[in-house]
N, C-alpha and C positions, 0 to 999 in steps of 0.2 A: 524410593526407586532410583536404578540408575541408569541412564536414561542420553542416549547419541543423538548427535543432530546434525544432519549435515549438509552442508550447503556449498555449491560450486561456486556460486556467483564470487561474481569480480567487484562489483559496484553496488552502491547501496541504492534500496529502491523500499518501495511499500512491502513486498513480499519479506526482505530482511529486516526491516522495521520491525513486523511483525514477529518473527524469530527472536529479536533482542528481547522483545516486551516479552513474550512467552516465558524464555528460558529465563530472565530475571527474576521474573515470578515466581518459576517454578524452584527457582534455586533460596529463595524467600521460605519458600513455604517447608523447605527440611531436604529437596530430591537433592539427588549428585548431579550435575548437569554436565557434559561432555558434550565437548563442538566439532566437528571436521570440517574444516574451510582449505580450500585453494591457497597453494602457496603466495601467491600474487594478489591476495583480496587489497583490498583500499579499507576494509570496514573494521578488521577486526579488535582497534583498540576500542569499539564501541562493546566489548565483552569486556570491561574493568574488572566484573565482579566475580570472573571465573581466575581459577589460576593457572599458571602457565602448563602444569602437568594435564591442565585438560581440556588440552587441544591438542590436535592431531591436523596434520598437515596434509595434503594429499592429493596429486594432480588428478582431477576426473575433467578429461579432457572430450570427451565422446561416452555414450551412453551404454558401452561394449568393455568399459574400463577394469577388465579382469586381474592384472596387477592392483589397479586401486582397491578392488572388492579385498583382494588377498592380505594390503595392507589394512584396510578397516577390520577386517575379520580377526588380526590379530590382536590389534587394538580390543576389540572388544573381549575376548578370550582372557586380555590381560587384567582389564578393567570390569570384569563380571557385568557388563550391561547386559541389562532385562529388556531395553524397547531401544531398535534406532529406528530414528526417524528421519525421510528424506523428504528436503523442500524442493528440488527444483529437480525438471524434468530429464537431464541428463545423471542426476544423482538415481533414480528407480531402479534400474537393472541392477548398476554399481552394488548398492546399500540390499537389491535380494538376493547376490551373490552372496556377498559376506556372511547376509545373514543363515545361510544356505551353510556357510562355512562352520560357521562358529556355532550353531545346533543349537544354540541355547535362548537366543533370543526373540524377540517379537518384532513384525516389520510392520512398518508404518508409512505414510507416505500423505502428504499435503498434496492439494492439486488450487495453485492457486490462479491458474489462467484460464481461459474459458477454449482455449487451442485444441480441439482433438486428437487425443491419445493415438498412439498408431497401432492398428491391429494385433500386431505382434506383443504389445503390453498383454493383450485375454491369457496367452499360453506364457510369457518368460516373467510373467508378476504371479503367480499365483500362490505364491506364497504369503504375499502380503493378508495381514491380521485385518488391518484397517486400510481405508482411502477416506480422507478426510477432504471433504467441499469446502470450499468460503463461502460459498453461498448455493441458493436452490439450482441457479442455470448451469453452477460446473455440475452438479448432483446429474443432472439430467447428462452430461457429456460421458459422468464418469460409471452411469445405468451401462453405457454400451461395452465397458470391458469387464467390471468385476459385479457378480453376483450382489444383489438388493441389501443382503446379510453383510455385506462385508462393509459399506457405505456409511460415513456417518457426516452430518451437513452440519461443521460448527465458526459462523461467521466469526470474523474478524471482532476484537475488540478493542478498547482503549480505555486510559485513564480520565473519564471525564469528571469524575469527581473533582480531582485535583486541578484541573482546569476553568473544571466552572467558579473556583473558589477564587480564582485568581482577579486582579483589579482591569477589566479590558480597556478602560480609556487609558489609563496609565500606560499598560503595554503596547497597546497600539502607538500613543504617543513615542516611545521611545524608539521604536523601528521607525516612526516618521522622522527623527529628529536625526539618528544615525545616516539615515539615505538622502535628508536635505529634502522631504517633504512637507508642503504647509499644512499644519493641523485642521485649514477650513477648507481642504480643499477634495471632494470624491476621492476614493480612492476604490481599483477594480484589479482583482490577480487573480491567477491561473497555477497551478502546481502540476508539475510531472514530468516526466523525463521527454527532453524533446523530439518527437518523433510523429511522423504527420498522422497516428493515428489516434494518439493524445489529443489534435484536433486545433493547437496553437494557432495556426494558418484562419480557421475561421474564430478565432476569439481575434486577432489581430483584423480581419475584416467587420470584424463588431464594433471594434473601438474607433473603427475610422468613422463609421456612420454614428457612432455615440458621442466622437469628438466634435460635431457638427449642432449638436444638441446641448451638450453637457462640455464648453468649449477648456474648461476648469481642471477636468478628469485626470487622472494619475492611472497608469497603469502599470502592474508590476507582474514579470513573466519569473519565475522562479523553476528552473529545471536543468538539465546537463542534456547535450549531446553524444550521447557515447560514442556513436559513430568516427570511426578515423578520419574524416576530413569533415566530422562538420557543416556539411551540406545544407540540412534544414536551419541549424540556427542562422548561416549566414543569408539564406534563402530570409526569414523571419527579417529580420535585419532588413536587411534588404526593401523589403514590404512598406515596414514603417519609414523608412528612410525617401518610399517614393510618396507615400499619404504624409510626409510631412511634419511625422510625430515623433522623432528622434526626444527633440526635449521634454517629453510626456511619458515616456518609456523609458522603466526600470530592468534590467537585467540581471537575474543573479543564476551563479551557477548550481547554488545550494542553500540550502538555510539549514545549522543545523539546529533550531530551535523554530519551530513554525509558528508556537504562542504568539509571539510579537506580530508577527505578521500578519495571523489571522484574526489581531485582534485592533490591528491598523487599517484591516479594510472594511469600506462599506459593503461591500458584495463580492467574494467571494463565486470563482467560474470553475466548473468544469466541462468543457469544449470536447468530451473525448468520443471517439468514435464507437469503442466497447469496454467495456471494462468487467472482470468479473464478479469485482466486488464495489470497487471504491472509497479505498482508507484515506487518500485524501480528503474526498467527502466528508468523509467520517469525523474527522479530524476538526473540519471545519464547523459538520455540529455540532462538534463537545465545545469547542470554542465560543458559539451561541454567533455565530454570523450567519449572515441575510446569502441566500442560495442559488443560484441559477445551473442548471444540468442540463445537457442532453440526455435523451429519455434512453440510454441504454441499460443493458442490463442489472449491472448490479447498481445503477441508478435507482433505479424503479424500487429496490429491497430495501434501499436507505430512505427515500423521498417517497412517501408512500401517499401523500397528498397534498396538497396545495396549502396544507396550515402548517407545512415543515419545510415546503423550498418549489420552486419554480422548474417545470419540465421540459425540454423545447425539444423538435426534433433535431435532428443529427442531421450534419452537415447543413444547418442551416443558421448560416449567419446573422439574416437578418432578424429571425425568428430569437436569437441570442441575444442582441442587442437592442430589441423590443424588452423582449423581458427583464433585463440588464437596467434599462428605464426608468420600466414602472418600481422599481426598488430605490433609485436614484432622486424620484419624485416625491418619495412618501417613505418617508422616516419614521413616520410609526410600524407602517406594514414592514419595514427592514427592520425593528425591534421586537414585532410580534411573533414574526415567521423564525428570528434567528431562536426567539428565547422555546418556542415552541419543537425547532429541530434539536435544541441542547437538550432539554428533556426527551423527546425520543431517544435521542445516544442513551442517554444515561439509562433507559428503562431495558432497553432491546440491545445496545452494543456493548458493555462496559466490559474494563478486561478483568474484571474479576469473573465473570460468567464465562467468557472464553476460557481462562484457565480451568476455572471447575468443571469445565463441561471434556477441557481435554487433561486430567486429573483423572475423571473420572475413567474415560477411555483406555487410560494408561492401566489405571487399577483393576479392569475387568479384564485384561489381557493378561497380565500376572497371574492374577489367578489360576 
């Protein structure tokens, strides 16, 4: 099959992660794989394995982008594609234009946030073949514009095979040793992009009350601010600098290998306010670490019980840094709960199931 994909985004995040993995795959396994990105992206030498004739450049700058549809459309007229697919929320309209244009192909479209569609999607999408969930609670968002028949709900996946294969003391050691961490000493991170509803603000009010306990602890915040000036991280900053943990606290703006990381920490946080699915998460169980979440959304689809990771409520701190603890205390329960959420990835998340299940998607649309 030949098969578009196209993405506005500027900056790399879980949602494009997830497009790398896919389109790798899919281009593995025999498809043509064609990308549209932003002239302006930051990400796109993380497509090595496509070549330069198949990409397409293309400002989609607002969600009304009818020059851009014009240009995609030609594109694909040129290129005989059979499916395009759109990831992100200002790509829909753009990519049903085209599709609209070019007669020939199938429209597709991811929804990987849990943000509500705006009404107007029911009547200017209808053309779309498929709407694809990350998980059950967009399913539920995406019931209120298109028809039950059109919906198809296929979670995120990953490589956990390859990960669990991997030596974690070793790895973990070596991301200690690079950032001037002591091997006997806790260590506690957070991933994701920084922004107050990722929830960093009360993981950094966790660690003040856990520095108190656990006076040893290492904490490492791994995420960017995209924002133009900054605000939150320096806000973040700020925080630790008034509790007094400047020398306890790691900064980075990226990682682009998370293995090492996730395999340097004892526990593993995500502090976020919602989220729709949780690839970080995710990530963290195929890596076989000890787990602490806020009980949101697509929390709850990944951590389905207490023998795979720890659940606390949202926005609550202290409720975070309790459970954060009892992981800190008991080193076997952080061996059993992480080795018990690496097997769940691997049965229910892995990305070989993701691909075949959107393989298969692709293949009944052709028809």
């Amino acid at each position: 099959m030949r098969i578009l994909h196209i993405s506005s985004a500027k900056t790399f995040g879980g949602g494009e992660r997830h497009l790398i993995d896919l389109t790798r795959e899919l281009k593995a396994r025999g498809h043509e794989i064609y990308v549209a990105l932003r002239p302006t992206n930051e990400w796109e030498n993380r497509f090595a394995f496509l070549k330069d004739e198949n990409f397409l450049h293309v400002s989609i700058r607002n969600s009304f982008g009818i020059f851009s549809a014009e240009k995609i459309a030609k594109f694909v007229r040129e290129n005989d594609i059979e499916i395009i697919h759109a990831h992100a929320a200002r790509d829909y309209l753009p990519a049903s234009i085209a599709c609209r244009m070019a007669k020939r192909s199938s429209f597709v479209l991811t929804r990987h946030v849990l943000f509500p569609m705006k009404p107007f999607h029911r009547f200017a999408l209808q053309n779309v073949s498929k709407a694809i969930a990350v998980s059950p609670a967009v399913v539920s968002n995406l019931q209120k514009i298109f028809p039950h028949e059109k919906i198809a709900c296929i979670p995120n996946g990953i490589d956990v095979e390859t990960r669990a294969a991997t030596n974690r003391r070793e790895l973990g050691n070596e991301f200690r040793f690079e950032h001037n961490i002591p091997f006997d000493v806790p260590l506690v991170g957070t991933v994701g992009e920084l922004k107050v509803k990722k929830g960093q603000r009360d993981f950094v009010l966790a660690a003040h009350t856990l520095a108190q306990r656990f006076p040893e602890t290492r904490f490492v915040v791994v995420g960017k601010d995209n924002s133009i000036k900054q605000d939150f991280r320096r806000e973040l900053k700020k925080l630790v600098k008034v509790f007094d943990l400047e020398d306890r606290f790691l900064w980075l703006n990226w990682v682009e290998d998370t293995e090492p990381l996730l395999a340097a920490l004892d526990v593993f946080v995500s502090p976020s306010h919602t989220e729709s699915f949780g690839l970080a998460v995710l990530e963290a169980m195929a890596r076989g670490a000890a787990i602490v979440s806020t009980a949101n959304e697509g929390a709850h689809e990944l951590i389905e019980d207490e023998k795979t990771g720890k659940l606390v409520a949202i926005k609550e701190p202290l409720q975070l840094a309790e459970a954060i603890a009892q992981f800190l205390s008991d080193e076997n329960l952080r061996q059993t709960l992480g080795k018990n959420a690496q097997a769940s990835a691997k049965e229910k998340f892995s990305l070989a199931k993701m691909v075949d299940e959107t393989e298969k998607l692709y293949r009944e649309l052709c028809r």
